[in-house]
C-alpha positions as CSV (number, residue, x, y, z in Angstrom):
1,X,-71.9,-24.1,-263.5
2,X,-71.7,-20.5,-264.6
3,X,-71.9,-19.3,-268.5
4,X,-71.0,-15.7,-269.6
5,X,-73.9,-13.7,-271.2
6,X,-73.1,-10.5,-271.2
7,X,-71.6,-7.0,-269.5
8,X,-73.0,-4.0,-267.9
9,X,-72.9,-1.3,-270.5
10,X,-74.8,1.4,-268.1
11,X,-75.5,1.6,-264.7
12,X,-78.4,3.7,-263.4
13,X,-77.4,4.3,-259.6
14,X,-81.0,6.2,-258.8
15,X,-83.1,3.2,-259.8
16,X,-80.0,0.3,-259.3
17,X,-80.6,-0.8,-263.0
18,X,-78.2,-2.0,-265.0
19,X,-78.2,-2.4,-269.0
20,X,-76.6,-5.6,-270.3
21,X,-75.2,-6.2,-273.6
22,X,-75.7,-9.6,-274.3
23,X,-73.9,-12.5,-275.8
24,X,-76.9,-15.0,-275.0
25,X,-80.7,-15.2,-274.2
26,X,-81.4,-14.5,-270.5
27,X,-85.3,-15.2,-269.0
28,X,-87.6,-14.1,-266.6
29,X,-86.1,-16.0,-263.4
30,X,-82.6,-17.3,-264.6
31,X,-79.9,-16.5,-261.9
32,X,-77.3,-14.5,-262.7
33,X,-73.4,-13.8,-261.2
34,X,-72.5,-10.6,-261.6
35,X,-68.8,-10.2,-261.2
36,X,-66.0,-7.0,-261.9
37,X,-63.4,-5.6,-259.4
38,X,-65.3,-4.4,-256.8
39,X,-68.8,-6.4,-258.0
40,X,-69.8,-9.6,-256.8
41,X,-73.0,-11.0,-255.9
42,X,-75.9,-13.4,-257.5
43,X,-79.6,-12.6,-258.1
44,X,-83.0,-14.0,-259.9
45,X,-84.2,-11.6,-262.8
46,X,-86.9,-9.8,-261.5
47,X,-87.6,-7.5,-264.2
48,X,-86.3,-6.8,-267.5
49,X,-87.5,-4.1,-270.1
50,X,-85.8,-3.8,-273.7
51,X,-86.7,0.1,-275.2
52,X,-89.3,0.7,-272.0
53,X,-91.1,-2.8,-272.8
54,X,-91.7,-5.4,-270.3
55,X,-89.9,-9.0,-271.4
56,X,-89.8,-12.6,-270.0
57,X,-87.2,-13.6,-272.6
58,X,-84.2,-11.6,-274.6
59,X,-81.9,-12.7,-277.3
60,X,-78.5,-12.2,-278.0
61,X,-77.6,-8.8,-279.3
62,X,-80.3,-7.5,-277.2
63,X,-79.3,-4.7,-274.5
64,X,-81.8,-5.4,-271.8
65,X,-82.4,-3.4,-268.4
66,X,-82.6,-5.7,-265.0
67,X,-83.2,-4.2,-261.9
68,X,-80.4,-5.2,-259.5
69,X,-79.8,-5.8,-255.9
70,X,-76.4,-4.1,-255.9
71,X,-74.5,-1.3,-257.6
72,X,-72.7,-2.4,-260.5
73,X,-69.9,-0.9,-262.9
74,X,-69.5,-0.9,-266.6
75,X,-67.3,-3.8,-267.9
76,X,-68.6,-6.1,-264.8
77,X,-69.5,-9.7,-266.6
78,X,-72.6,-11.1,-266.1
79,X,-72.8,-14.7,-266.2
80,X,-76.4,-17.5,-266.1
81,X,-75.8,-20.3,-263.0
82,X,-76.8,-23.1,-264.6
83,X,-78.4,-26.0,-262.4
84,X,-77.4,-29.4,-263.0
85,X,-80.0,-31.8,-263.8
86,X,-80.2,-34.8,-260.9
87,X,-78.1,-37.2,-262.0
88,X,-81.0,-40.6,-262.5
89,X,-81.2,-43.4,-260.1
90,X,-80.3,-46.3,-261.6
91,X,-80.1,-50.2,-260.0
């Protein structure tokens, strides 16, 4: 399952970082989709800095910078894959 977080405000093409606005918290490690017209590709956060500082976790209303495996474009979403819990064994 996929949740929209955010967009790509700003793409930095000499370092492949992009700056999210975001909608919802994102963490050190979460996988993200990152989808627009010509974008399309998952990834684990790496790395993210807010204002040159190094975080593990953002809040909404934060615009973070991730460094990503692809180029992006502004207006791409950026959605968290969520992994289902394994369903219980029950007898």
């Amino acid at each position: 399952m996929e949740v929209q977080i955010g967009k790509v405000k700003h793409f930095y093409s000499h370092l492949c970082v992009a700056v999210l606005t975001l909608d919802e918290s994102l963490k050190l490690g979460d996988r993200i989709h990152i989808c627009g017209h010509s974008t399309d590709f998952t990834q684990r956060v790496g790395s993210m800095e807010v204002e040159h500082h190094t975080m593990l976790w953002v809040k909404p209303g934060d615009d973070v910078a991730i460094k990503v495996i692809e180029p992006v474009h502004v207006h791409d979403l950026v959605y968290r894959i969520v992994e289902a819990a394994p369903m219980p064994h029950v007898t």
